[in-house]
Biopython code that builds the backbone (N, CA, C, O; Angstrom):
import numpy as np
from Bio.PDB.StructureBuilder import StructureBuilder

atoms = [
    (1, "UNK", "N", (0.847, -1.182, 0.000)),
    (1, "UNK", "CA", (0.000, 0.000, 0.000)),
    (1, "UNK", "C", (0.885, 1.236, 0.000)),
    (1, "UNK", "O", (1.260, 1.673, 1.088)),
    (2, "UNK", "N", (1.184, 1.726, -0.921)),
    (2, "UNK", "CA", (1.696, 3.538, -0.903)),
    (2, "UNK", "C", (0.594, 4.059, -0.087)),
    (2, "UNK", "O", (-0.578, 3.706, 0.039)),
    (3, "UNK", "N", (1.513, 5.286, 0.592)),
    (3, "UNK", "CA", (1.064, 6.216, 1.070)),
    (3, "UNK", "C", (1.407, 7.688, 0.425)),
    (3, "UNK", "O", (2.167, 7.654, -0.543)),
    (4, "UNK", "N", (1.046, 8.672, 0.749)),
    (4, "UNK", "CA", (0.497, 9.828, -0.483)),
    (4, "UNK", "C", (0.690, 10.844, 0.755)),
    (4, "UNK", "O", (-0.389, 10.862, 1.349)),
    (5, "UNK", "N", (1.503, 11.594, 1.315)),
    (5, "UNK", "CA", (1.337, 12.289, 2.656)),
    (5, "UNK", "C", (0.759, 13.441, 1.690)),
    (5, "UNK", "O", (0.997, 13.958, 0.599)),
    (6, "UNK", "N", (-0.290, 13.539, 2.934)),
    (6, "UNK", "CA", (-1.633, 15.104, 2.589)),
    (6, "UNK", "C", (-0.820, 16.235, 1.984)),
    (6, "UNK", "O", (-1.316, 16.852, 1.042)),
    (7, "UNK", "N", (0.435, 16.578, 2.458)),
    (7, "UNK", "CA", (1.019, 17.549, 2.545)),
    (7, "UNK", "C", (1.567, 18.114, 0.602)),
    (7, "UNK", "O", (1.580, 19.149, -0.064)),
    (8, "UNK", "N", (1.907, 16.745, 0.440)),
    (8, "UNK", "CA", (2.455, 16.570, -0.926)),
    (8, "UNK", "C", (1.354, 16.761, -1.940)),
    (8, "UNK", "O", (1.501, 17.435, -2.959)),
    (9, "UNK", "N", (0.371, 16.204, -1.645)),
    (9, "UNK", "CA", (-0.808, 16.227, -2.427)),
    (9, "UNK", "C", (-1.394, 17.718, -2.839)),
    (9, "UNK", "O", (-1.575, 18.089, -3.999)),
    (10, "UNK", "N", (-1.626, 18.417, -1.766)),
    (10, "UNK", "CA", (-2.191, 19.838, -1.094)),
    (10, "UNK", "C", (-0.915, 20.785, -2.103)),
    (10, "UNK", "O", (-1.371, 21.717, -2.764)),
    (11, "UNK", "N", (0.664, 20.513, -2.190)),
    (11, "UNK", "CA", (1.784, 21.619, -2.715)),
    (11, "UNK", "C", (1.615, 20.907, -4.387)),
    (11, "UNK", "O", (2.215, 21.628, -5.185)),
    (12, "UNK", "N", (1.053, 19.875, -4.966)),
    (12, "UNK", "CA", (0.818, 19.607, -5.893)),
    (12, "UNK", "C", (-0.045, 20.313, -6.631)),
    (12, "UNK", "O", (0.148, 20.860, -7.717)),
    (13, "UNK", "N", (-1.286, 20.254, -5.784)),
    (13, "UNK", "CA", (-2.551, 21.306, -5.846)),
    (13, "UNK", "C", (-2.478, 22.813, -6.037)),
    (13, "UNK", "O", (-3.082, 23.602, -6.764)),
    (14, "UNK", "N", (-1.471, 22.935, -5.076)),
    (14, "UNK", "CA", (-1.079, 24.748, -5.179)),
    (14, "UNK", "C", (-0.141, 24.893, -6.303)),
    (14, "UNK", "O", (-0.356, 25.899, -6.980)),
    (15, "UNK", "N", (0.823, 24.168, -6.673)),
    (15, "UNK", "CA", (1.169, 24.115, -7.944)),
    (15, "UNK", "C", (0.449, 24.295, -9.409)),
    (15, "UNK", "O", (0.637, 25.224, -10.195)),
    (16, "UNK", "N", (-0.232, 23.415, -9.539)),
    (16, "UNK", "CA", (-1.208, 23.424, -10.821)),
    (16, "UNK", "C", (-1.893, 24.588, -10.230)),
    (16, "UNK", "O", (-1.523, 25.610, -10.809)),
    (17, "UNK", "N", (-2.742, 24.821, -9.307)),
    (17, "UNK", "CA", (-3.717, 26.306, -9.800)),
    (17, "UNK", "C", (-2.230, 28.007, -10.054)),
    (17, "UNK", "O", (-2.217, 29.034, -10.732)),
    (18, "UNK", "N", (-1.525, 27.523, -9.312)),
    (18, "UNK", "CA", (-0.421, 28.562, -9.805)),
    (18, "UNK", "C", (-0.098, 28.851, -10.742)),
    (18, "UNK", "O", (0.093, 30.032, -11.031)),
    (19, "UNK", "N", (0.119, 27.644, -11.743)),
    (19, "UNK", "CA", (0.785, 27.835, -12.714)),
    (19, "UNK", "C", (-0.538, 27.698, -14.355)),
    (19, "UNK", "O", (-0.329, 27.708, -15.568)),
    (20, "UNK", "N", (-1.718, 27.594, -13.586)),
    (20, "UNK", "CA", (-2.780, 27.767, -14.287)),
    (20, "UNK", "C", (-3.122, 29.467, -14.442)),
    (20, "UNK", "O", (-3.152, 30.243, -15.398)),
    (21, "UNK", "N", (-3.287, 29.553, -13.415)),
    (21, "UNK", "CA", (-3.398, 31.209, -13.135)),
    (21, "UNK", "C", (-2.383, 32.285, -14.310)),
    (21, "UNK", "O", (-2.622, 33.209, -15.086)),
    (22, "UNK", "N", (-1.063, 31.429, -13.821)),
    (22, "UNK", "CA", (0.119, 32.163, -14.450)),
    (22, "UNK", "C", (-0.135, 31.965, -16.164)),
    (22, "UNK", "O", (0.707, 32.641, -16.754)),
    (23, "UNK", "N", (-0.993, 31.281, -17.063)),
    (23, "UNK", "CA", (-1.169, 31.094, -17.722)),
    (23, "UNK", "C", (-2.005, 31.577, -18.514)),
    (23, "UNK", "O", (-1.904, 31.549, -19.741)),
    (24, "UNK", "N", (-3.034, 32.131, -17.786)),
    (24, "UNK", "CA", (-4.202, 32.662, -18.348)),
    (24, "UNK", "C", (-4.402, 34.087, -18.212)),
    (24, "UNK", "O", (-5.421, 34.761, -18.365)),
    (25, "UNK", "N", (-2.875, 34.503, -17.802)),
    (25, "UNK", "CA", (-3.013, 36.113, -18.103)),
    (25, "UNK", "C", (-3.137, 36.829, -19.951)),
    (25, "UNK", "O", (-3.020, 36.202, -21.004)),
    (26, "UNK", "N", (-3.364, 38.066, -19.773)),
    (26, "UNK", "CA", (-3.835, 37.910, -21.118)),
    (26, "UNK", "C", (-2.430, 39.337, -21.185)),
    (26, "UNK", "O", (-1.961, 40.042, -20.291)),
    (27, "UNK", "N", (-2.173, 39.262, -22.536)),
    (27, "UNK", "CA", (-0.610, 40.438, -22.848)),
    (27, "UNK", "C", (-1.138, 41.502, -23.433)),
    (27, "UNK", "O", (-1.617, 41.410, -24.563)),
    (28, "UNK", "N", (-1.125, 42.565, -22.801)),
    (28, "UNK", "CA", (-1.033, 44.113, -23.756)),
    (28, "UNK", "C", (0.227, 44.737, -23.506)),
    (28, "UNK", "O", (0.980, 43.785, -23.713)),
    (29, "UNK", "N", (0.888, 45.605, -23.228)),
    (29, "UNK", "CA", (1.800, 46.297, -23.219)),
    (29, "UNK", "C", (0.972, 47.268, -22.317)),
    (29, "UNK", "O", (-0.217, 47.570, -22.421)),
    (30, "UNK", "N", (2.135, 47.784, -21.181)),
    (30, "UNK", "CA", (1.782, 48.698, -20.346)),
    (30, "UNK", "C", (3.480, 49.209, -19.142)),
    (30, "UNK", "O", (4.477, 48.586, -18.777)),
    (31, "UNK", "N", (3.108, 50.215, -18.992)),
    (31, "UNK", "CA", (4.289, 50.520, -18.160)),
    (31, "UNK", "C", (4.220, 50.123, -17.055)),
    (31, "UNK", "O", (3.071, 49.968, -16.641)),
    (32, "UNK", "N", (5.407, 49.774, -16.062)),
    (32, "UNK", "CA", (5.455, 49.386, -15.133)),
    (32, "UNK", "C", (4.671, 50.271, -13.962)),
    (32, "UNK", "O", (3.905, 49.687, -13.196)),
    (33, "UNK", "N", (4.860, 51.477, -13.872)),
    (33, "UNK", "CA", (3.954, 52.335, -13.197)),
    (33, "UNK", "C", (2.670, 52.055, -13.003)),
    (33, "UNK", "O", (2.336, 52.080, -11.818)),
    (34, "UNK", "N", (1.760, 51.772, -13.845)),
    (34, "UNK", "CA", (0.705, 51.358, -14.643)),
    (34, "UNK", "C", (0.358, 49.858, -13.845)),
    (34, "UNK", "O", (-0.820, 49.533, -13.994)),
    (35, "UNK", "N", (0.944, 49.173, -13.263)),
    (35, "UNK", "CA", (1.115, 47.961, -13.270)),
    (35, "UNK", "C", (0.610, 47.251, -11.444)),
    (35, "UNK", "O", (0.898, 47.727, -10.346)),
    (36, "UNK", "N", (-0.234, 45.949, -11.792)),
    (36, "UNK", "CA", (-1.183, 45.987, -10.899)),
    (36, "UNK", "C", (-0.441, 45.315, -9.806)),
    (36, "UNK", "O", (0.670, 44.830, -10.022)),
    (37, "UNK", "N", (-1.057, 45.261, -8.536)),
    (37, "UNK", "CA", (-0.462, 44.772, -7.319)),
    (37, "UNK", "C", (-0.431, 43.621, -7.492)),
    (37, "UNK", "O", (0.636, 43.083, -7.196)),
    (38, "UNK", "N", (-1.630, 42.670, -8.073)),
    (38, "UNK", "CA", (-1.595, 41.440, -7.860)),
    (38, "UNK", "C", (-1.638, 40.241, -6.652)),
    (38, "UNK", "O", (-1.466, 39.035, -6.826)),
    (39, "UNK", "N", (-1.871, 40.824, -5.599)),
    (39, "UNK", "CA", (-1.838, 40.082, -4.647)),
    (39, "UNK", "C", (-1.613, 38.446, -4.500)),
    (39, "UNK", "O", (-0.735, 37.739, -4.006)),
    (40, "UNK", "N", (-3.191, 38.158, -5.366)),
    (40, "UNK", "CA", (-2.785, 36.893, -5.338)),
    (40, "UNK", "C", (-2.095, 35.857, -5.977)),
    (40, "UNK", "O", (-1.900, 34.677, -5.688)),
    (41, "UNK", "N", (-1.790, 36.531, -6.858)),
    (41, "UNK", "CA", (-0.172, 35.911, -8.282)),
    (41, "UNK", "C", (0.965, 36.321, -7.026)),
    (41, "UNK", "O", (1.919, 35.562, -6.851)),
    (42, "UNK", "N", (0.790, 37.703, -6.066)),
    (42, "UNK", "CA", (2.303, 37.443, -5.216)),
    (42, "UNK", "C", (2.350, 36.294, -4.295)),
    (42, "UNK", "O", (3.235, 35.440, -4.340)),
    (43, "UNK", "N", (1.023, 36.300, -3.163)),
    (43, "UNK", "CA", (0.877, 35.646, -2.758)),
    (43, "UNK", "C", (0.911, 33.954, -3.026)),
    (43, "UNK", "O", (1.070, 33.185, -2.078)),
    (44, "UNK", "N", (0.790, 33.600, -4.047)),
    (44, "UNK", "CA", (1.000, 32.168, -4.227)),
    (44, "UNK", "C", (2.536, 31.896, -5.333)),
    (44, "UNK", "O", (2.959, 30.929, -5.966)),
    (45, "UNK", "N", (3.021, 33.363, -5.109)),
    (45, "UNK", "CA", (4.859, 33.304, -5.702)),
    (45, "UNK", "C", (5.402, 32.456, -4.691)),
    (45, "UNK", "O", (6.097, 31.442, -4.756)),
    (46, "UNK", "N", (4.627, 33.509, -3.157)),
    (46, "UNK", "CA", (5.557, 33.478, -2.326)),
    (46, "UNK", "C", (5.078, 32.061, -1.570)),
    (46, "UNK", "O", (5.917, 31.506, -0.861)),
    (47, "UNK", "N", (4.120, 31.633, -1.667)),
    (47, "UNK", "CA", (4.034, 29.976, -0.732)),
    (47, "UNK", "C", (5.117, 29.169, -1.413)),
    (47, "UNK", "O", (6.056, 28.658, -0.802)),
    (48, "UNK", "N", (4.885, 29.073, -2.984)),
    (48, "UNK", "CA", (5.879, 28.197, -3.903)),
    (48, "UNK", "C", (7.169, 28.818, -3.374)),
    (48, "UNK", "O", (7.906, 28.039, -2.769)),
    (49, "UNK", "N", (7.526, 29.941, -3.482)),
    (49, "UNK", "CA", (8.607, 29.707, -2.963)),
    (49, "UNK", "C", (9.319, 29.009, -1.678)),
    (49, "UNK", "O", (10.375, 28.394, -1.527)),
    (50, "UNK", "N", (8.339, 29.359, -0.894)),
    (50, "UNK", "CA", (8.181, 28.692, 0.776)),
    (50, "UNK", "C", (8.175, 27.145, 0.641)),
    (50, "UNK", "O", (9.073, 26.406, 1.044)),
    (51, "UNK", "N", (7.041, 26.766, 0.021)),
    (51, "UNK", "CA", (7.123, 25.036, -0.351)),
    (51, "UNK", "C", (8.761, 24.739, -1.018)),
    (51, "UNK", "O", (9.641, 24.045, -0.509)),
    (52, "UNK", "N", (8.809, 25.436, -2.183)),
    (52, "UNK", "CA", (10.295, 24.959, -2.696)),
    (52, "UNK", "C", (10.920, 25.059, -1.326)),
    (52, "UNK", "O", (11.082, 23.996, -0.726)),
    (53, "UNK", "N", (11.273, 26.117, -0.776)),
    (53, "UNK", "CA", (12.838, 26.172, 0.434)),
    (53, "UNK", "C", (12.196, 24.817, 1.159)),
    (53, "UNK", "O", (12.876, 23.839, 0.846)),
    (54, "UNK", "N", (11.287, 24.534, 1.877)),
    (54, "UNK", "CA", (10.622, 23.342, 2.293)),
    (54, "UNK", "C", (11.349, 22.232, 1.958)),
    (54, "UNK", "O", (12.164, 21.687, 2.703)),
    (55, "UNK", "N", (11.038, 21.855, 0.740)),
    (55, "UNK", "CA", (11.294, 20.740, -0.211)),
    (55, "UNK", "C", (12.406, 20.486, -0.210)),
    (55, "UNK", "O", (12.761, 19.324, -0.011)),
    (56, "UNK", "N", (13.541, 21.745, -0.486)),
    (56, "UNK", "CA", (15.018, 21.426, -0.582)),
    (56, "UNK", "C", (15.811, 21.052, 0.805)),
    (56, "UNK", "O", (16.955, 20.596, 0.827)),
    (57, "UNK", "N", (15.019, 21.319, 1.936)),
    (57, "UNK", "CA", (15.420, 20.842, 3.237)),
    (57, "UNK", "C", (15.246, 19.973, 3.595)),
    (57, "UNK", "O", (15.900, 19.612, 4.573)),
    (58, "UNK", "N", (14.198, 19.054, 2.987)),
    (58, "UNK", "CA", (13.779, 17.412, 3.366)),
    (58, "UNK", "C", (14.660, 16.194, 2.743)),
    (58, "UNK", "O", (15.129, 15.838, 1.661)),
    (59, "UNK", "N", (14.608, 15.871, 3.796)),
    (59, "UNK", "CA", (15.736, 14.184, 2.843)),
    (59, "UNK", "C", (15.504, 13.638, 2.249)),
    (59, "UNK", "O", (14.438, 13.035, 2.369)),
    (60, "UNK", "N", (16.252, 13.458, 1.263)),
    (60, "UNK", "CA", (15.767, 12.977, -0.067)),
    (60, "UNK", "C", (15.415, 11.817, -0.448)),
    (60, "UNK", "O", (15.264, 11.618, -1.653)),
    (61, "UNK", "N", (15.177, 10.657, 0.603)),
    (61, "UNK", "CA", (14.785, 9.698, 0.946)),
    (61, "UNK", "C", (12.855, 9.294, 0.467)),
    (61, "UNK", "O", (12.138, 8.537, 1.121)),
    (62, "UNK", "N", (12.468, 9.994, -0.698)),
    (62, "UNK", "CA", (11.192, 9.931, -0.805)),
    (62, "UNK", "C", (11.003, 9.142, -2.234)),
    (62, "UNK", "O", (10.333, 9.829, -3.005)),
    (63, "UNK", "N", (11.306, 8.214, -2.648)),
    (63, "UNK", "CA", (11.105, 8.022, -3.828)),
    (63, "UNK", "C", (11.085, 8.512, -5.004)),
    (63, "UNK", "O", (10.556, 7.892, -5.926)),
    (64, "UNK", "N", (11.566, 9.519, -5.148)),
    (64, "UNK", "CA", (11.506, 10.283, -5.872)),
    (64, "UNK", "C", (10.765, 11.149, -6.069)),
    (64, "UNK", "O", (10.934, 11.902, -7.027)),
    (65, "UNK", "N", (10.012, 11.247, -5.444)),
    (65, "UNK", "CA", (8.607, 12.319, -5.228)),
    (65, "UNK", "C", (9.025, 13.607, -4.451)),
    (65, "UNK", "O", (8.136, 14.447, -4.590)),
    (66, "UNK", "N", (10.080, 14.081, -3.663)),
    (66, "UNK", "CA", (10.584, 14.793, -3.585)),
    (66, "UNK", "C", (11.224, 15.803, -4.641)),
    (66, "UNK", "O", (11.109, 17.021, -4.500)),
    (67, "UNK", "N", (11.806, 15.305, -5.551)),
    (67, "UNK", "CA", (12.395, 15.733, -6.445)),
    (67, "UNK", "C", (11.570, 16.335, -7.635)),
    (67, "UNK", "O", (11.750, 17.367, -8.280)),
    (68, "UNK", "N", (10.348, 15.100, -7.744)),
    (68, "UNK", "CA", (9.809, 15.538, -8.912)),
    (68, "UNK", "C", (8.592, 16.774, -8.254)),
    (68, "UNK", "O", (8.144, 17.553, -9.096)),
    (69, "UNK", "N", (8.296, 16.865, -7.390)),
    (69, "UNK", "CA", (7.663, 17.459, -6.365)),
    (69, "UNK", "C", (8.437, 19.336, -6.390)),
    (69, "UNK", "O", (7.920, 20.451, -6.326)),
    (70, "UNK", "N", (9.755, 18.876, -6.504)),
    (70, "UNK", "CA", (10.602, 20.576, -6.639)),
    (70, "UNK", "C", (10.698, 20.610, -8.370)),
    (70, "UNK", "O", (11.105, 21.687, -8.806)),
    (71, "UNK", "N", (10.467, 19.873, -9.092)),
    (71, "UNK", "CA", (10.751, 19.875, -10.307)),
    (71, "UNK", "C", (9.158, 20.552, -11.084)),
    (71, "UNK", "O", (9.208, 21.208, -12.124)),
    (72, "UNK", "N", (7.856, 20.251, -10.374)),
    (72, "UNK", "CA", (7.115, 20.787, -10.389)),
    (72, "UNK", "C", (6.586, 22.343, -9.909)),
    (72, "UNK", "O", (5.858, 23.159, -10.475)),
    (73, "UNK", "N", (7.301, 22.363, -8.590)),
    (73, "UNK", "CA", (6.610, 23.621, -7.887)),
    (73, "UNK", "C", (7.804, 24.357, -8.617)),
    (73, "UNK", "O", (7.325, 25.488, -8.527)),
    (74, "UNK", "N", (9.170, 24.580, -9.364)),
    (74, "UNK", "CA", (10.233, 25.320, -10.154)),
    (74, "UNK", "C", (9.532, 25.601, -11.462)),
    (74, "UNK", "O", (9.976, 26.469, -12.214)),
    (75, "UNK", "N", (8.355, 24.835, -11.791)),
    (75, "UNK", "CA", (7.762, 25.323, -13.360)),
    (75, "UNK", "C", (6.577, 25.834, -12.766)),
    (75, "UNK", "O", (5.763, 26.426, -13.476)),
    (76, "UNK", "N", (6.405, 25.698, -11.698)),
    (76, "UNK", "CA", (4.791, 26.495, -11.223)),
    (76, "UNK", "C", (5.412, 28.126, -10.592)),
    (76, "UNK", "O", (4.708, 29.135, -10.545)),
    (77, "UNK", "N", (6.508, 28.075, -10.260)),
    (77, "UNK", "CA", (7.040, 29.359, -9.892)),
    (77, "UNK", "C", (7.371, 30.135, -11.283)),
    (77, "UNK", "O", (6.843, 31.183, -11.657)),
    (78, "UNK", "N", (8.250, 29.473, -11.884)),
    (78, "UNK", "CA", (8.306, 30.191, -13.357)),
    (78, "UNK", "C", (6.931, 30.709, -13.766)),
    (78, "UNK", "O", (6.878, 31.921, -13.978)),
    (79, "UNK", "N", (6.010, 30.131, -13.888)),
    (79, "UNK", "CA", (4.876, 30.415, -14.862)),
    (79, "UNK", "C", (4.212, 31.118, -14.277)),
    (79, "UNK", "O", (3.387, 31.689, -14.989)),
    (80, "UNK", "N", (4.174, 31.413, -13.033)),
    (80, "UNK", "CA", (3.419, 33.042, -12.018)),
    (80, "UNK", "C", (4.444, 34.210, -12.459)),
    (80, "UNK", "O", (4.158, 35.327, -12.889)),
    (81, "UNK", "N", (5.476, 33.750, -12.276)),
    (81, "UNK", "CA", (6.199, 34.977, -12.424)),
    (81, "UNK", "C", (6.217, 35.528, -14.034)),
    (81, "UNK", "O", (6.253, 36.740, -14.248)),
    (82, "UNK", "N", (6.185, 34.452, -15.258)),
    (82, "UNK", "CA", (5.528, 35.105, -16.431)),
    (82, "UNK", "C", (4.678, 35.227, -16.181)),
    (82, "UNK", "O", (4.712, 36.362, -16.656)),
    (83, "UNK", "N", (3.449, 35.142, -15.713)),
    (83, "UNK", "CA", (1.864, 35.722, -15.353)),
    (83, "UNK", "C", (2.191, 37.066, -14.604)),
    (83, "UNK", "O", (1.694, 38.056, -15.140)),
    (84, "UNK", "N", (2.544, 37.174, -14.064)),
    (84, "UNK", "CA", (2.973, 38.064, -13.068)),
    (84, "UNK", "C", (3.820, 39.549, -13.842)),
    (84, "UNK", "O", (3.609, 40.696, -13.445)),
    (85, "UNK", "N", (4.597, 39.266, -14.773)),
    (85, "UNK", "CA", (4.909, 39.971, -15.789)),
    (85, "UNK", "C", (4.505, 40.232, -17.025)),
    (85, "UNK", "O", (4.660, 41.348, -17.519)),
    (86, "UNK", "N", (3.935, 39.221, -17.672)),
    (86, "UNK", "CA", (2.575, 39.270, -18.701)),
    (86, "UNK", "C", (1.689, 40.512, -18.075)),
    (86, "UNK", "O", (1.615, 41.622, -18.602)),
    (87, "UNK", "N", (1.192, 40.218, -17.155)),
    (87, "UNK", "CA", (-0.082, 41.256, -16.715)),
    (87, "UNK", "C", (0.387, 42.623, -16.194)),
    (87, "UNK", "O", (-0.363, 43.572, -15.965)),
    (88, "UNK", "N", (1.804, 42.605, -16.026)),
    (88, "UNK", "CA", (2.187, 44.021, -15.821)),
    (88, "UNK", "C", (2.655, 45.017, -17.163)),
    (88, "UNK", "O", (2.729, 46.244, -17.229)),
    (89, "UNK", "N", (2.958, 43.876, -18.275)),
    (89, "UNK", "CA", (2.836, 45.095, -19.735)),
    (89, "UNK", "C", (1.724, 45.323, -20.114)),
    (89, "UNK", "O", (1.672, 46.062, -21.097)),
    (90, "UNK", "N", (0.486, 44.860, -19.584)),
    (90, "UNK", "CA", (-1.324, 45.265, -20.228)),
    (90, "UNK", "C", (-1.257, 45.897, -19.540)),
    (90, "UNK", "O", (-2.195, 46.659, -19.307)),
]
sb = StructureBuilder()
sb.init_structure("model")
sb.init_model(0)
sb.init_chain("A")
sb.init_seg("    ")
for serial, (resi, resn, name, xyz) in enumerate(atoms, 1):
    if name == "N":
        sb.init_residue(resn, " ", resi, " ")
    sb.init_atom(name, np.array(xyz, "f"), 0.0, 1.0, " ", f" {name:<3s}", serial, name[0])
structure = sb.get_structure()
């Protein structure tokens, strides 16, 4: 029987809507001045980032699910932060 700890499941979860989000910004051009707070594109920068430092502190003793686990939340951070910059040139 595998086990699936909640925890992993839940930073999987916050992953995909992150990097969904980060995806579905739409591009105009706009100055940075101009350019929106975003809260919740920062706010879920900054958990992924928190989960990543997380991740890189745990022993790597997980089957590999650790790894692929930072290999995921590193393309869910990328893709907010193009969302995150996408929506600041509209």
């Amino acid at each position: 029987m595998t086990h699936r700890p909640a925890g992993l499941a839940r930073l999987c979860g916050v992953a995909a809507v992150a990097a969904v989000a980060g995806a579905l910004s739409v591009y105009l051009p706009m100055s940075q001045a101009e350019a929106e707070n975003q809260p919740h594109m920062r706010n879920a920068l900054q958990s992924l980032q928190t989960a990543r430092a997380q991740l890189q502190q745990a022993t790597a003793d997980k089957g590999g699910h650790r790894a692929a686990a930072l290999t995921h939340v590193n393309a869910a951070i990328d893709q907010v932060q193009k969302g995150i910059a996408f929506d600041n040139r509209r």
